[in-house]
N, C-alpha and C positions, 0 to 999 in steps of 0.2 A: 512487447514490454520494453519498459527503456532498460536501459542497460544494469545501471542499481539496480531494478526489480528483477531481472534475468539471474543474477549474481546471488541476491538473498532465495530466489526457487532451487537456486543450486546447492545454497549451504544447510536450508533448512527443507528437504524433500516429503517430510510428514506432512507439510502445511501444502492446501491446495491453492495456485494463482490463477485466477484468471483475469483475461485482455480483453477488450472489447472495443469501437468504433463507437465513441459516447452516443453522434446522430446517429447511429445503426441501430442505436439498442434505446435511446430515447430520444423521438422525435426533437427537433429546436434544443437541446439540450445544449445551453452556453458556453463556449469554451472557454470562458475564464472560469468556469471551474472544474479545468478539468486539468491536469488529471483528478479524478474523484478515486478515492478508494473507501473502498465497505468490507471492515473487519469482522467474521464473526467468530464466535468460538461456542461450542456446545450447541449450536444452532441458533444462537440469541445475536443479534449481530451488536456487538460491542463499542464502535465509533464508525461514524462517514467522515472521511478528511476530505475536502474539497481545496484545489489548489495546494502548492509546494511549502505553503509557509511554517505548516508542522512539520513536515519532514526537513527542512533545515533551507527552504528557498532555495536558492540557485544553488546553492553549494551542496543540496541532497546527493547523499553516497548510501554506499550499500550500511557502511555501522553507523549511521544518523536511521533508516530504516529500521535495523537491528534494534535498535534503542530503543524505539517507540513501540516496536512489538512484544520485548522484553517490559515496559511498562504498562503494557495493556492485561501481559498474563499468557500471552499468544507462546510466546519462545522462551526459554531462558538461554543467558548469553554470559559468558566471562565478562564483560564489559564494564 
């Protein structure tokens, strides 16, 4: 995981992350969009983000992550 994503599995341990090798796990899969992340909750999965630009582009940190999971419904956060 990159390091933000390491950091919010630490603060938030109820929630499950997983890693994976985008070509590993889907053939030709383009690396411009990746990183890809797929949120679910209740089993419904709730948004695919592809690339950093939701999570704050180059400047993604662990409470720009925090943020967007507490707006999803995922975490609640003092934030």
């Amino acid at each position: 995981m990159m390091k933000p994503w390491s950091e919010v599995a630490r603060r938030f341990p109820m929630i499950k992350f997983l890693q994976g090798i985008a070509s590993e796990i889907i053939p030709d899969f383009p690396d411009a969009l990746t990183p890809t992340v797929i949120i679910y909750k209740d089993k419904e999965c709730v948004q695919q983000v592809q690339g950093l630009d939701d999570w704050g582009g180059g400047k993604t940190n662990v409470d720009t992550i925090e943020w967007h999971l507490a707006e999803l419904g995922i975490i609640e956060t003092d934030q």
